[in-house]
C-alpha positions as CSV (number, residue, x, y, z in Angstrom):
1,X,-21.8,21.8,-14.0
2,X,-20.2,18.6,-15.4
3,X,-17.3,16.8,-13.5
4,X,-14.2,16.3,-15.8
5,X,-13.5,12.4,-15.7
6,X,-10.2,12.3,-16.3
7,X,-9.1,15.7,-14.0
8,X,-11.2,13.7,-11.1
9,X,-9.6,10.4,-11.4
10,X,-6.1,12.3,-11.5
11,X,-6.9,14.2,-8.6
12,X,-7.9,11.0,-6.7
13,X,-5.1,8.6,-7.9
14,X,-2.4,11.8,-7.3
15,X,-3.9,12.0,-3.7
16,X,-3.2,8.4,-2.8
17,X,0.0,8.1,-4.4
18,X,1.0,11.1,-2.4
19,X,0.0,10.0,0.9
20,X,1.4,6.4,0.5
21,X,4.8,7.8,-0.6
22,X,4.8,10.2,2.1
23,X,4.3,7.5,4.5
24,X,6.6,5.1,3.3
25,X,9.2,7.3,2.4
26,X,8.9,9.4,5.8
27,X,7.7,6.8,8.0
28,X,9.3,3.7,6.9
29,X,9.9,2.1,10.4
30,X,5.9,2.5,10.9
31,X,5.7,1.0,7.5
32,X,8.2,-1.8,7.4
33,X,6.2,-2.9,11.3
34,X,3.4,-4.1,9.9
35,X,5.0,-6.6,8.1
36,X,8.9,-7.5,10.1
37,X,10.0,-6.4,13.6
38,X,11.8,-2.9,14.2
39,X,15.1,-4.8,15.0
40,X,15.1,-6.9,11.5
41,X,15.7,-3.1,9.9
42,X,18.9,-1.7,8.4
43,X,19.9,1.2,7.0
44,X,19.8,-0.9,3.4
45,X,15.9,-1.5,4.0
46,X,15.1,2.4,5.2
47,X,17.1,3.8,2.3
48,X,15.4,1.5,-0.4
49,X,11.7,2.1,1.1
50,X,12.5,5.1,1.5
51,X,13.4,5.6,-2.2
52,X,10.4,3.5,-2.9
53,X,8.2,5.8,-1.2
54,X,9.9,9.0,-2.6
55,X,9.3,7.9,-5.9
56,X,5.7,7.4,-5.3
57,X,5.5,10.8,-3.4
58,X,6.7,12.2,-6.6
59,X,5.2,10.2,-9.3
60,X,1.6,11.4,-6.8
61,X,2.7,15.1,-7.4
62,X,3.2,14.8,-11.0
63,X,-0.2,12.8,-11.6
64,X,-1.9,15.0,-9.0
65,X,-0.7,18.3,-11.3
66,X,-2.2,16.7,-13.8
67,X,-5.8,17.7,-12.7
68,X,-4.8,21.1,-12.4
69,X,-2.7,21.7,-15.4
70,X,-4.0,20.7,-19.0
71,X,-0.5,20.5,-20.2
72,X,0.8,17.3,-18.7
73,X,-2.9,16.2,-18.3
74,X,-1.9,13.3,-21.1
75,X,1.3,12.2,-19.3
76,X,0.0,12.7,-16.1
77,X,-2.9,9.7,-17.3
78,X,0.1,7.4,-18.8
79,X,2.5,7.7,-15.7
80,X,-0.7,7.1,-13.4
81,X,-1.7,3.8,-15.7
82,X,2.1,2.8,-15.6
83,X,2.1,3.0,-12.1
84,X,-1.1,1.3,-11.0
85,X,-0.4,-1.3,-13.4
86,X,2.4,-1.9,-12.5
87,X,2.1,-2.4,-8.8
88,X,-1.1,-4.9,-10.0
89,X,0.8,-6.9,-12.1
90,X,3.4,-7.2,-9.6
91,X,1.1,-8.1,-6.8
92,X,-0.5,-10.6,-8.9
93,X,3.1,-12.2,-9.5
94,X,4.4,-12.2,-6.1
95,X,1.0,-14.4,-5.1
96,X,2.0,-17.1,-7.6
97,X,5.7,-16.6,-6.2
98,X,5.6,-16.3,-3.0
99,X,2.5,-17.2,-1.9
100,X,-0.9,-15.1,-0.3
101,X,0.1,-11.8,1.7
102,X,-2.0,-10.4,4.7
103,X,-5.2,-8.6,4.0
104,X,-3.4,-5.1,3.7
105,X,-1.3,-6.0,0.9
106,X,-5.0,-7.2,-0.5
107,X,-6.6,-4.3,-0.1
108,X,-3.7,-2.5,-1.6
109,X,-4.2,-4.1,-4.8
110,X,-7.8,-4.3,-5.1
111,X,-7.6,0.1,-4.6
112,X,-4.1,-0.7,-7.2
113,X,-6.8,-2.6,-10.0
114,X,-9.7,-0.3,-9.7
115,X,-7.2,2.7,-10.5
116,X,-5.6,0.6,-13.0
117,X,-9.0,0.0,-14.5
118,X,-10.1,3.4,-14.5
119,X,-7.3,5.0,-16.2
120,X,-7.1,2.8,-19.3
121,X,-10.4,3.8,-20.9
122,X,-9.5,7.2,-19.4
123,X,-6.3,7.0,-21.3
124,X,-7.5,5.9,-24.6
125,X,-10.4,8.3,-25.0
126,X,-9.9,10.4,-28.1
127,X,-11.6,13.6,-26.6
């Protein structure tokens, strides 16, 4: 039995996406806590992080699909790489700009690069 690369890695990467989205997008008070106090949040902050996190939900459900359906196996890969990418770059940005976050948001984006990293060669295979 051989393990299919690419339907692994999107099965893993639509799985954390998923669970992170749910969580800020359904939970955003628990979210937001780690990081401001519950009486520093508005209905403006919910409704964006709760965007946010909806978007990621979704994005996970696409990405996650893509391990099960060979159809949007391809775009599954390139929204997964644009996403994890993304959020790297960023993180990587907002050190130099604002200066070094807690340990969480470091964790974050060492899971963020080693996704990042594993989809690009993923992506570019020719088989």
């Amino acid at each position: 039995m051989t393990i299919n690369k690419r339907k692994t890695y999107l099965f893993l990467a639509g799985a954390v996406l998923m669970l992170v989205g749910f969580y800020i997008g359904f939970m955003p008070t628990e979210y937001l806590g780690q990081f401001i106090s519950n009486s520093e949040l508005n209905p403006n902050i919910l409704s964006e992080m709760r965007g946010m996190g909806g978007s990621l939900f979704i994005f996970g459900v696409f990405i996650f699909g893509g391990a099960f359906f060979l159809q949007i196996e391809r775009i599954a890969l390139t929204i997964s790489a644009l996403t994890f990418v993304s959020f790297s770059l960023f993180r990587v940005v907002s050190i130099f700009l604002d200066g070094m976050p807690s340990q969480s948001i470091f964790i974050a984006l060492f899971i963020e690069i080693i996704f990042a990293a594993t989809v690009l060669p993923l992506l570019l295979a020719k088989d």
